[in-house]
C-alpha positions as CSV (number, residue, x, y, z in Angstrom):
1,X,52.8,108.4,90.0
2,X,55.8,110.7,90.9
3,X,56.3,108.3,94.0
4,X,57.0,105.3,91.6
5,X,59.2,107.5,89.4
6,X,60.9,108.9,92.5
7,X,61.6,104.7,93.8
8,X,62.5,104.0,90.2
9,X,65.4,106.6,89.9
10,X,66.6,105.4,93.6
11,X,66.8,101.8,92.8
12,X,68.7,102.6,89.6
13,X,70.8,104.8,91.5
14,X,71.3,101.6,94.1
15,X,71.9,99.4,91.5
16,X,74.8,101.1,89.3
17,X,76.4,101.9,93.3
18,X,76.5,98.0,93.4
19,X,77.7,97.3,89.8
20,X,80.7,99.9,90.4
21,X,81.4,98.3,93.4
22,X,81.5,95.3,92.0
23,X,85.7,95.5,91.1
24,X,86.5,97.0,94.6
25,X,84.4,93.3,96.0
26,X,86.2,91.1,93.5
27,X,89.4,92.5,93.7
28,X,89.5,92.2,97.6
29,X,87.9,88.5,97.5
30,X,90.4,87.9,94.8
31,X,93.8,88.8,96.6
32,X,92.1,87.6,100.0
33,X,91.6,84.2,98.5
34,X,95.4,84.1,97.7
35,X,96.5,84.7,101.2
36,X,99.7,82.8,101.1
37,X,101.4,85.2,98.8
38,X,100.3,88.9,99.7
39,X,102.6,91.1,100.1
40,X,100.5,92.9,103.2
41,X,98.5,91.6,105.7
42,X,94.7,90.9,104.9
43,X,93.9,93.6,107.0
44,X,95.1,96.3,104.9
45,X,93.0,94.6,101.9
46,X,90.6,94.8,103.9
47,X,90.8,98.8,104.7
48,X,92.1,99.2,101.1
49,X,88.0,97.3,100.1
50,X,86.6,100.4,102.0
51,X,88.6,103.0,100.7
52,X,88.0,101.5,97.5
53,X,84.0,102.0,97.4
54,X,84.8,105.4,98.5
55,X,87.4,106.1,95.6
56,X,84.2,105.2,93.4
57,X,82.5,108.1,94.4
58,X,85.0,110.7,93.1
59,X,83.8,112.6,90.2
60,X,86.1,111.1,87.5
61,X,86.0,107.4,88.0
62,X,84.3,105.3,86.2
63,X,85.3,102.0,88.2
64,X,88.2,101.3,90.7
65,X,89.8,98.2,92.3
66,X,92.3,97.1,94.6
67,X,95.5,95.6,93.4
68,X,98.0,93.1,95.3
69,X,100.5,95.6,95.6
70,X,98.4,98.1,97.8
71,X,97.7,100.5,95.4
72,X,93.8,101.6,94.3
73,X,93.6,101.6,90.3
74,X,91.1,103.5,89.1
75,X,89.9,103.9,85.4
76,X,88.9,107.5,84.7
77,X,85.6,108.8,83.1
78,X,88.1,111.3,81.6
79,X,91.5,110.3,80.3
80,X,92.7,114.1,80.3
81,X,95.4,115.9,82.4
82,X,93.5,118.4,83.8
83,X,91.1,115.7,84.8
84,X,93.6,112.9,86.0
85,X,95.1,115.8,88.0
86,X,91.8,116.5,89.6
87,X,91.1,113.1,90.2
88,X,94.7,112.7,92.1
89,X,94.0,115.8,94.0
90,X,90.6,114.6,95.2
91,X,92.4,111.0,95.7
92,X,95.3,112.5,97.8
93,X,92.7,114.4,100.3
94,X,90.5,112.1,100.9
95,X,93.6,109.5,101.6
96,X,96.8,111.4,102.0
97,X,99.1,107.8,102.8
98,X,97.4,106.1,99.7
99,X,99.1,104.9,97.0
100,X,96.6,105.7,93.2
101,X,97.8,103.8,89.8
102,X,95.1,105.2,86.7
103,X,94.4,102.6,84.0
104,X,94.7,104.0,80.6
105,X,91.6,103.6,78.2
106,X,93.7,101.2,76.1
107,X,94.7,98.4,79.2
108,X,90.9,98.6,80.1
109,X,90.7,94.9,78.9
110,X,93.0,94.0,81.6
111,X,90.6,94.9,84.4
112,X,88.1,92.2,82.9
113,X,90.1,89.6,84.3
114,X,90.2,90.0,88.1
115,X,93.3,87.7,88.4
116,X,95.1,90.1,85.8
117,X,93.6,92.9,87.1
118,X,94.9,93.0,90.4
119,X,98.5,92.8,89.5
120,X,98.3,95.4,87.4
121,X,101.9,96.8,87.4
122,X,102.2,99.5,89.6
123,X,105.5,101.3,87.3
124,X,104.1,105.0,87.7
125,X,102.0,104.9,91.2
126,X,101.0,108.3,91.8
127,X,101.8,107.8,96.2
128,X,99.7,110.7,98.0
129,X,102.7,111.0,100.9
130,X,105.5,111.3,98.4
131,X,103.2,114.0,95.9
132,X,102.5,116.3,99.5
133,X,105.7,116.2,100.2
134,X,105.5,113.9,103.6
135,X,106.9,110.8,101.8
């Protein structure tokens, strides 16, 4: 019985991995699809996807995706200082030349729609490089 229990809680725990993921995969199909007018090359999408999935496993984002203009937006768990702050400090160490734009609580109906989502102003990007000091 605690064998079915323990496959139970893994499969959930596989499933909502997927279901977060699932911005970071339409994002990227979404801006690769539009090749002809990105801004980057489609392999910086590309590494943007997998930093992406791993931006989903900080502790304060509830869902992350990529957005045309390089940036990672992430929509917080918390919408607090202290806990955007530690958000962009975990953000900035894990990728210190990556560029981090949060989504406020109220615009999280923009995210719904992936082709609104991923151009997503980019006004106040919090860049990693620039906030160190290297940039």
């Amino acid at each position: 019985m605690s064998r079915l229990i323990a496959l139970a809680v893994l499969l959930t725990a596989a499933a909502t991995g997927q279901a977060r993921a699932e911005s970071c995969t339409k994002s990227r199909d979404f801006i690769l699809a539009s090749a002809s007018d990105l801004p980057q090359k489609p392999q910086a999408y590309r590494q943007l996807f997998r930093s992406c999935l791993e931006t989903l496993k900080l502790t304060n984002v509830q869902d992350a995706l990529i957005l045309k203009s390089g940036a990672i937006a992430v929509l917080p768990r918390r919408d607090t200082l202290m806990a955007t702050a530690a958000t962009l400090a975990q953000f900035c160490e894990h990728f210190p030349y990556a560029t981090l734009q949060f989504i406020a609580r109220k615009n999280q109906a923009q995210i719904a729609d992936i082709s609104r989502a991923v151009t997503i102003s980019s006004a106040r990007p919090n860049a990693c490089a620039k906030i160190k000091g290297g940039g």
